[in-house]
C-alpha positions, 0 to 999 in steps of 0.5 A, a space after each residue: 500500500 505504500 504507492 497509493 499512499 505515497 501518491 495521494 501525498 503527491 496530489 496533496 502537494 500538487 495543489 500548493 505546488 501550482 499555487 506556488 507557481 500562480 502567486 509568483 507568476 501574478 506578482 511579476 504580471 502586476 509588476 509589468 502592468 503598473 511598470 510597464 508602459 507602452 512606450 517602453 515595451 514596444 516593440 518587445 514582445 519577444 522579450 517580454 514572452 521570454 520573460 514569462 518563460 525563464 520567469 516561469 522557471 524560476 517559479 517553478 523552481 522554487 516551487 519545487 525546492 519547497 514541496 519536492 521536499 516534502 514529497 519526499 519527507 511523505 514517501 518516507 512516512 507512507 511507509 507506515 500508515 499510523 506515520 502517514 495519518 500524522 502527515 495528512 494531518 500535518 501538511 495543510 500546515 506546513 503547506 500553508 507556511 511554504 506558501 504564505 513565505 512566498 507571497 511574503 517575498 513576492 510582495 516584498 519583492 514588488 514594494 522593493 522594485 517600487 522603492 528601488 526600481 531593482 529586484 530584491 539585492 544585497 542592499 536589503 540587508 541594510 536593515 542588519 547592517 544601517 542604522 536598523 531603528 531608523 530604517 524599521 521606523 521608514 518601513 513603518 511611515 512609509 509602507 502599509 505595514 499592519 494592513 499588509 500583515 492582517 492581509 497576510 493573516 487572512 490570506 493564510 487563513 483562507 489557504 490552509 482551509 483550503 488545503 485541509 479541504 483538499 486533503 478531506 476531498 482526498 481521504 474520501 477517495 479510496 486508496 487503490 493499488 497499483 502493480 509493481 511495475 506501474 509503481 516503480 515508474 510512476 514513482 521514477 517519474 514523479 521523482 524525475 519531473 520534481 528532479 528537473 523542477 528543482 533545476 528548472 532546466 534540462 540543460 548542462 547547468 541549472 537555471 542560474 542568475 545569468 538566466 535573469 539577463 534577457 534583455 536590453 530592457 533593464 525592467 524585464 531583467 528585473 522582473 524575471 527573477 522571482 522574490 525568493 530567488 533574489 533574496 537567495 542571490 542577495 543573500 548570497 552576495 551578501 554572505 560573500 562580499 559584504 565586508 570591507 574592514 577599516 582603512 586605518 590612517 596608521 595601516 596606510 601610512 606604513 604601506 604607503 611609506 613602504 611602496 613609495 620608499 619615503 616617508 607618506 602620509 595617509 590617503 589617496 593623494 599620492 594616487 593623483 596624477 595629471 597628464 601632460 599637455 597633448 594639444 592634438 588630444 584637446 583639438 581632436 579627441 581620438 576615438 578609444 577602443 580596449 579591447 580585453 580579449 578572453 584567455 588571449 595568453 602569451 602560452 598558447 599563441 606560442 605554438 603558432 607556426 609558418 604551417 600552423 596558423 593561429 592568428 588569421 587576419 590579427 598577423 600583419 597587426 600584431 608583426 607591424 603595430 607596437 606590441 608590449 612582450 613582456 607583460 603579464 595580466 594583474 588578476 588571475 581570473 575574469 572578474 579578478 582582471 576587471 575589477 582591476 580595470 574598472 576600480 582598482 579593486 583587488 576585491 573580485 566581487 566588488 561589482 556584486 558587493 555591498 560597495 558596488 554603488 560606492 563613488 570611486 575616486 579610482 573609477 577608470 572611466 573618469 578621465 574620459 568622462 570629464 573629457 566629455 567622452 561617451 563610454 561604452 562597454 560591450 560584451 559577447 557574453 551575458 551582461 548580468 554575469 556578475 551584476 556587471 549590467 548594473 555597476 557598470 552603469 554607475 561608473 558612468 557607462 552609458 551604453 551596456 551592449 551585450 549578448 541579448 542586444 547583440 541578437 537583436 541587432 543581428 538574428 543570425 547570431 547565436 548563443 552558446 553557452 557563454 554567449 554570442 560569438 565574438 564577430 557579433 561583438 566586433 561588428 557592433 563596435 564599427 556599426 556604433 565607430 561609424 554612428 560617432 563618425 557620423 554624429 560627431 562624438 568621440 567614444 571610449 568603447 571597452 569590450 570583453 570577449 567570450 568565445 575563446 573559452 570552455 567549452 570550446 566551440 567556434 560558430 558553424 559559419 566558420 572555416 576552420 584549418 587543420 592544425 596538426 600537433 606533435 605528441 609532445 605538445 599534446 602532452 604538454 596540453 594534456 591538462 587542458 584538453 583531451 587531444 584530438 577534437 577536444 583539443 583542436 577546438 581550443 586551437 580553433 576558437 583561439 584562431 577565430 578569435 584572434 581572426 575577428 580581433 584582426 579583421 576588426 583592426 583591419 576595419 578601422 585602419 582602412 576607413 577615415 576614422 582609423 586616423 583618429 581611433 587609438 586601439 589597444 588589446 590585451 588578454 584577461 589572464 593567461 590560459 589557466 587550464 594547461 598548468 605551469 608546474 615549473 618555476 622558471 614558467 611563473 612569470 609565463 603562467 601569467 603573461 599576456 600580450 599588450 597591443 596598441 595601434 595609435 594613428 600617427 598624429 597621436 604618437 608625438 612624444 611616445 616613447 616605444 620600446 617592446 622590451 619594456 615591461 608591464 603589466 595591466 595596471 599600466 595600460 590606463 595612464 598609457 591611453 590616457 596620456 595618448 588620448 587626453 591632455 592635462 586631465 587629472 586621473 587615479 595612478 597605480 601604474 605607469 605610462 609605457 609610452 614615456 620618455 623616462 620611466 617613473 621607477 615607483 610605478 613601471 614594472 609589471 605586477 600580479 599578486 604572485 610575481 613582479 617583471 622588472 627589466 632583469 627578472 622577476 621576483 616571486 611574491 609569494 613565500 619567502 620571495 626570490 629573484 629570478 633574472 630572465 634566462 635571455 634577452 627576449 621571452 619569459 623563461 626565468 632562470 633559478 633564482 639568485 641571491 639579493 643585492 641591497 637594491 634588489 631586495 629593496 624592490 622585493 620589499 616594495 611591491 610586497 607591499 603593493 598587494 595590501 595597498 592595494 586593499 586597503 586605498 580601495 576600503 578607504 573609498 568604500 568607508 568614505 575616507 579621503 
């Protein structure tokens, strides 16, 4: 008799299971039709039916996460009926408490959206983490607290009579049984659907909050993520990132003192520079375009041969135009290296955390900004990955391009699991170079590739070449990929890549507006999953090219020298003081491009190792130095003993790393 038991608790749970889904549901169609007028929503029916869907999901998710639970508690208890009379009693209860906790988060979630014009986010814990009388006492004048709670008592009333009525309606009915056969599927198949419920997707992933990102239309982004769900994001955010310790005046001090080899005072006057005077840059602002490319590492372009061409249309670019080649990336992950780009913040996360709405005084986009420059960010890939969709407009970006606006603009292009494929991305930023060419503005466009990672996929249009490797290189990249196809497709995305990469510079240099558009490209970090077990590959393991192509009218003054070293924190001052003249700007690096090089600030740095012209210095453990094993590449040899200067700069950029730290916890507290 277990089945018939067990399935009558299944039809028991039905009920609540659907009403579930129909609250939340209801909740984000009130939330468009009070929000959504027509004139935002034309045109967009497409979006807001996909919406619906992945916001369906997201409900039927939940829904499941709170009864397939019970499901299986009323399995177990099915077991033996004097157990499962105490669960038929039971569960109108526990049912009505999983359904009145979501139409409590529904309907914070709707006041939230109508306080916020967001869903619910970290900022909800605000009532912990701010002055929390002071916030109960605006709840209390500003919303209908006592009315909003007698609503909620009644509604519970009214749903647990319902679902003890149901359970009446069920008990009437008799139990029958079933044949094994027929139990053993039904109950696979019940398990099943609650399985992929619980997911709310069939695919590689569970439904996930990049989901949430389904179009340009910030309203229908936040609309699709139910209540529940953005308090589970939100939690988990906070959880994670949000705390910043203090940045006291002693601590600064110390390390400032410490990096600048001089006595320094605490705050972030150090950090202020000024570009010099570049009349060509104040009469005819150049067009800026950065773009950091995925996994573009120093390692894997390495294997390009005369027979094994890994670089399509970039080659001529990449033999003819300045090109930095020792150089490594700052992070060691996406978000690491972005952080950095964007805030200078080590904090990997500070796009999601509870300072991602801080006033940065190292916000990147500001020099051009006071330029009146136009910035945009465009990305193939899905723009609410790590919140980016909202910080990024914060920092003054005012157009957010990404894969969902990509598909719009060009229907042939299609989703993989990171996103769109690359030349999508490429082809906007011309369309939109030729739309400021026409208009007259000068724009700073920075984007962020995605193709050229795993899975490795290139699109189907796209002619590959065969690309033939030895049996010791596919033992080198055993770690990375399996050899034959697998390994292949690594090769083959990083040539698409670099193709369109190339194609797009081509682009540029051969219409009018080449003359005054400086481009510069760089990888996030180094291609990670080959593994760099040797010691003299440290500096290797992190390195990446820096590539920069600057019309002839903007090179006065300009200094190049492949040999010289860096790192990203010195890309910033390098576009600056190519493209903008006497514009103050926040300096954590140093200018590639100038005459004499500032000692304090040029060499390349990641948290684990420093470049210098003579070698490297381990920044993690006891720290060494490594001197280059010749004049070009970056094989390190073993390491050798310390001069007095050299032991001097090891100390230094030790320093650098818990700097870093704390100037960006004095912005987030508000310290000057």
């Amino acid at each position: 008799m277990w089945f018939p038991r067990f399935k009558q608790a299944f039809c028991a749970l039905t009920l609540p299971w659907i009403l579930a889904v129909i609250i939340q549901l209801a909740a984000r169609a009130y939330l468009l039709w009070y929000y959504g007028s027509d004139e935002v929503l034309a045109g967009l029916s497409a979006d807001v039916k996909r919406m619906f869907w992945i916001g369906g999901l997201f409900d039927i998710r939940v829904a499941s996460l709170l009864f397939v639970p019970c499901l299986l508690i009323a399995g177990i208890l099915a077991i033996n009926k004097t157990s499962f009379t105490v669960w038929q009693r039971f569960w109108p209860l526990l049912a009505t408490i999983l359904s009145l906790f979501i139409t409590t988060m529904a309907v914070g979630n709707i006041f939230y959206y109508a306080t916020y014009e967001r869903a619910i986010d970290i900022f909800v814990f605000g009532l912990i983490d701010d002055d929390t009388v002071a916030v109960l006492k605006t709840l209390w004048s500003d919303y209908p607290v006592i009315r909003g709670i007698l609503c909620l008592v009644a509604f519970a009333i009214i749903l647990f009579k319902i679902y003890r009525r149901w359970q009446h309606q069920l008990n009437v009915r008799p139990l029958r049984p079933a044949g094994p056969l027929v139990s053993v599927i039904l109950t696979l198949v019940i398990l099943s659907v609650g399985f992929v419920g619980m997911r709310g997707s069939v695919g590689t992933f569970p439904l996930r909050q990049s989901d949430a990102q389904i179009s340009e239309v910030k309203l229908l982004n936040m609309l699709t993520p139910n209540g529940p769900i953005a308090f589970s994001w939100a939690y988990k955010a906070y959880r994670e990132y949000g705390h910043f310790p203090q940045a006291p005046d002693n601590q600064g001090s110390e390390l400032l003192s410490r990096f600048l080899d001089n006595p320094t005072p605490a705050g972030l006057a150090p950090f202020m520079a000024t570009t010099a005077s570049n009349p060509i840059a104040r009469s005819q602002p150049p067009n800026v375009v950065f773009a950091v490319m995925e996994s573009m590492g120093y390692y894997l372009q390495s294997y390009d041969r005369p027979d094994r061409d890994l670089f399509g249309a970039l080659r001529s670019h990449w033999q003819t135009d300045w090109r930095f080649k020792r150089f490594i990336a700052e992070g060691n992950g996406t978000i690491d290296s972005l952080s950095r780009f964007f805030v200078r913040s080590p904090h990997n996360n500070i796009s999601q955390s509870t300072a991602q709405f801080t006033d940065f005084a190292s916000n990147m986009f500001k020099p051009y900004l006071a330029n009146g420059y136009k910035v945009i960010f465009v990305t193939s890939g899905n723009g609410s990955w790590r919140n980016l969709n909202q910080f990024l407009p914060h920092l003054g970006v005012s157009e957010f391009i990404e894969q969902n606006g990509l598909k719009s603009r060009y229907p042939e292009a299609q989703a993989g699991t990171w996103g769109v494929p690359d030349e999508f991305m490429f082809r906007f930023i011309e369309d939109r170079l030729a739309q400021a060419e026409k208009e007259g503005e000068h724009v700073f466009i920075m984007s962020m590739s995605t193709t050229h990672h795993p899975p490795y996929k290139t699109p189907d249009s796209y002619k590959k070449t065969e690309i033939t490797l030895s049996e010791a290189e596919q033992n080198r990249l055993s770690n990375l990929a399996n050899g034959g196809e697998e390994l292949q497709e690594v090769f083959h995305t990083l040539r698409y890549t670099n193709d369109q990469l190339g194609q797009f510079i081509s682009w540029i240099k051969s219409q009018p507006l080449g003359e005054h558009t400086i481009i510069a490209v760089t990888g996030d970090h180094n291609i990670r999953g080959i593994g760099y077990p040797n010691a003299n590959e440290l500096a290797i393991s992190h390195a990446v090219p820096f590539y920069l192509y600057v019309p002839q009218a903007y090179r006065q003054n300009s200094h190049f020298d492949e040999q010289r070293v860096g790192s990203h924190k010195d890309i910033w001052p390098t576009l600056y003081q190519l493209s903008l003249s006497d514009t103050p700007y926040y300096r954590m690096g140093c200018n590639l491009l100038a005459g004499n090089l500032d000692d304090n600030w040029c060499q390349g740095y990641n948290p684990e190792v420093v470049i210098t012209p003579s070698g490297a210095y381990t920044l993690i453990g006891k720290g060494e130095f490594h001197p280059w094993t010749g004049k070009e590449g970056l094989l390190l040899a073993n390491p050798q003993p310390m001069t007095s200067k050299q032991t001097k700069l090891l100390n230094r950029w030790q320093a650098f790393t818990p700097l870093l730290s704390w100037q960006l916890n004095r912005q987030v507290h508000g310290l000057k």
